[in-house]
C-alpha positions as CSV (number, residue, x, y, z in Angstrom):
1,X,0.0,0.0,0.0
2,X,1.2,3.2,-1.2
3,X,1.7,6.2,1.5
4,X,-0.6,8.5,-0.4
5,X,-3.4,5.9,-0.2
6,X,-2.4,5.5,3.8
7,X,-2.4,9.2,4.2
8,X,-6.2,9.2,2.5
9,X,-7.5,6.3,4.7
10,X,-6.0,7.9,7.0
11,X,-8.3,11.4,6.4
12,X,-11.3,9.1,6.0
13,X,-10.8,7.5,9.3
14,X,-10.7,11.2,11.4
15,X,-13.3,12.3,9.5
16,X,-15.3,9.4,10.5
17,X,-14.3,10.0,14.1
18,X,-15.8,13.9,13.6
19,X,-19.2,12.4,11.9
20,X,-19.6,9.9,14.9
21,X,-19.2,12.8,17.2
22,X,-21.9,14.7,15.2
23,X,-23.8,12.1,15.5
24,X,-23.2,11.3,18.9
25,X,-24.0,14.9,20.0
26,X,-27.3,15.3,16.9
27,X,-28.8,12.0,19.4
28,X,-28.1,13.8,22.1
29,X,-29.6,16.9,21.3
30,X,-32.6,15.6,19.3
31,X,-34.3,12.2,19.9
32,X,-36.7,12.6,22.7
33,X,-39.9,10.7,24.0
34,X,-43.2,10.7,21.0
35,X,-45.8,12.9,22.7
36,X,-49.3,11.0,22.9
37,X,-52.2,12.4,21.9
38,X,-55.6,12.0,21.4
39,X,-57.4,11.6,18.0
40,X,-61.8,11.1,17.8
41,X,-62.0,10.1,14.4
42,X,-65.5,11.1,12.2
43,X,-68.6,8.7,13.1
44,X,-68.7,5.6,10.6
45,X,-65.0,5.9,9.6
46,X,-63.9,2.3,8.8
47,X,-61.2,0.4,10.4
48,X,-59.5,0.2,7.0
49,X,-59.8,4.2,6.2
50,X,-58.6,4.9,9.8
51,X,-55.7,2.5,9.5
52,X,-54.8,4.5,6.3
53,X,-55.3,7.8,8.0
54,X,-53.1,6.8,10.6
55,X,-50.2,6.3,8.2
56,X,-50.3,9.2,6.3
57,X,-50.6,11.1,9.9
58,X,-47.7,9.8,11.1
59,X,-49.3,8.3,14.3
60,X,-49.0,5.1,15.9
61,X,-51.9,3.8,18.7
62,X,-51.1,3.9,22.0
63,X,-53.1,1.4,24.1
64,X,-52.8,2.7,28.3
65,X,-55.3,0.8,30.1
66,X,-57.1,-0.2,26.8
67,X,-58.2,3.3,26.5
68,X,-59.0,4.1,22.2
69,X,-58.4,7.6,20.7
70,X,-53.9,7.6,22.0
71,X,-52.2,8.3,19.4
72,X,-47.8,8.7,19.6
73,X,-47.0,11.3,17.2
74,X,-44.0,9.6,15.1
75,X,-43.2,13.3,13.3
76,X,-43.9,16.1,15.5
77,X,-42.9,18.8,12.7
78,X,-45.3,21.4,12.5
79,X,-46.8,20.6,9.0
80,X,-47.5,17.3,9.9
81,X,-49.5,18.4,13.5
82,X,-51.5,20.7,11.2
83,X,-52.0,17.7,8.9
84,X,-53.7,16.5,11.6
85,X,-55.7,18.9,12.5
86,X,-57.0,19.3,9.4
87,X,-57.8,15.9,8.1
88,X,-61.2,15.6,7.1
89,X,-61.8,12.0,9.3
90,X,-60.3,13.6,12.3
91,X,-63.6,14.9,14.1
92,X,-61.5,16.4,17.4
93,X,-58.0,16.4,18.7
94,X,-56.6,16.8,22.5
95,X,-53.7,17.8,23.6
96,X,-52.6,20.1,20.5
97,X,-52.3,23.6,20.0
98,X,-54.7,23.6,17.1
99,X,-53.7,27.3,16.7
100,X,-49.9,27.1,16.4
101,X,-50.5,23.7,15.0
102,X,-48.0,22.2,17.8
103,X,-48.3,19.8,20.7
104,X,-49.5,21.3,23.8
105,X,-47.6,21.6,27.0
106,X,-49.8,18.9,28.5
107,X,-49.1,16.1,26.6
108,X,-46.8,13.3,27.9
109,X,-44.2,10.7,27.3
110,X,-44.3,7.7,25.5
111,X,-41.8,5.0,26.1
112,X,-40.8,5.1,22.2
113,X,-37.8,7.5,21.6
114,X,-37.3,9.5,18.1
115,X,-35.6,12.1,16.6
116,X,-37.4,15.6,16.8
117,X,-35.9,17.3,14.5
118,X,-32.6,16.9,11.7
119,X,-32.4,13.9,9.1
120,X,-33.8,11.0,11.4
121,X,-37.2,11.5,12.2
122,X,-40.4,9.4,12.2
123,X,-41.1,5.5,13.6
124,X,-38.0,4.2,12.4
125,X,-35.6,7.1,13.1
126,X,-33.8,5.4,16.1
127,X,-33.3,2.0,13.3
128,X,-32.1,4.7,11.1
129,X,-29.2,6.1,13.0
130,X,-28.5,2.8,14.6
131,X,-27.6,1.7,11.3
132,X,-25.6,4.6,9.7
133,X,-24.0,4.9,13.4
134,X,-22.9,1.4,12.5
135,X,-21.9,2.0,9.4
136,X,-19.8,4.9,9.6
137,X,-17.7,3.1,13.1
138,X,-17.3,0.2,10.7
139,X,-15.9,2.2,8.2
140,X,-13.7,4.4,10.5
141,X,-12.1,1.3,12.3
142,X,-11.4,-0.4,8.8
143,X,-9.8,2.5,7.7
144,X,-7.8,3.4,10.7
145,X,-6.1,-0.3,10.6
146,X,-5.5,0.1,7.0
147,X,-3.8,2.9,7.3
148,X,-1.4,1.8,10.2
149,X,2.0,1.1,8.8
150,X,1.6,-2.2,11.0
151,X,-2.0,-3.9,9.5
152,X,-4.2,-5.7,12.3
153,X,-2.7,-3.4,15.2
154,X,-5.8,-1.0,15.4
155,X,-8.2,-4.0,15.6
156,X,-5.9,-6.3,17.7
157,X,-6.2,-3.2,19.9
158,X,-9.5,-2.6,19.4
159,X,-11.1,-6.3,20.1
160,X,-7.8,-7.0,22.8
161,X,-5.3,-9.4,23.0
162,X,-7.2,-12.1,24.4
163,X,-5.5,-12.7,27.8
């Protein structure tokens, strides 16, 4: 292996080290509990348009003490709370600021954790940045022992020695 191409993996593998840090910090900053609220749908709405409604919502049923109308809000961006709001089989809404189209301040917790905001967000944002979390230490540690002058000492250190 040529020193050029050690002194590019080389660049690769610190700025891998910078993106996990991003990352690291965007997780830290970002991914909070999904608010619950509560959705009454229109009278006579079938199970199959309410199902499709809930999709294209971006809201997930929430079943406390078999109690109908929770709802976790999967992308709590404003356009999508107003989507809500204004959806022709949604009949009422609680806990939402119907006005600034935002949750209200009484709404609480689920147990699910997403991203509230940057390039994660919805039901499968935590998968998301699990997997490109993944993917970008993979890449960083593969680079970092390629570029070592001695291969295998970066992972060697990295896994241990074994005794």
């Amino acid at each position: 292996m040529t020193l050029e191409t050690r002194h590019l993996l080389r660049r690769i593998a610190v700025a891998g080290h910078c993106l996990l840090i991003v990352l690291c910090t965007g997780w830290a900053l970002f991914e909070s509990p999904a608010p619950i609220i509560n959705i009454r749908w229109q009278e006579g709405l079938s199970e199959e348009a309410r199902r499709q409604a809930e999709r294209d919502l971006y809201v997930n049923e929430y079943l406390e003490n078999e109690n109908e109308g929770h709802y976790e809000v999967l992308s709590p961006r404003r356009r999508h709370i107003a989507a809500i709001v204004a959806h022709p089989d949604v009949a009422d809404t609680f806990r939402i600021d119907r006005a600034r189209a935002t949750i209200s301040e009484d709404s609480y917790p689920s147990s699910r954790r997403l991203w509230w905001a940057g390039p994660f967000m919805g039901a499968n944002s935590t998968v998301q940045f699990r997997v490109v979390a993944a993917l970008v230490a993979l890449i960083t540690l593969l680079c970092a022992s390629l570029s070592n002058p001695h291969p295998g000492t970066v992972l060697r250190r990295f896994v241990g020695s074994g005794r």
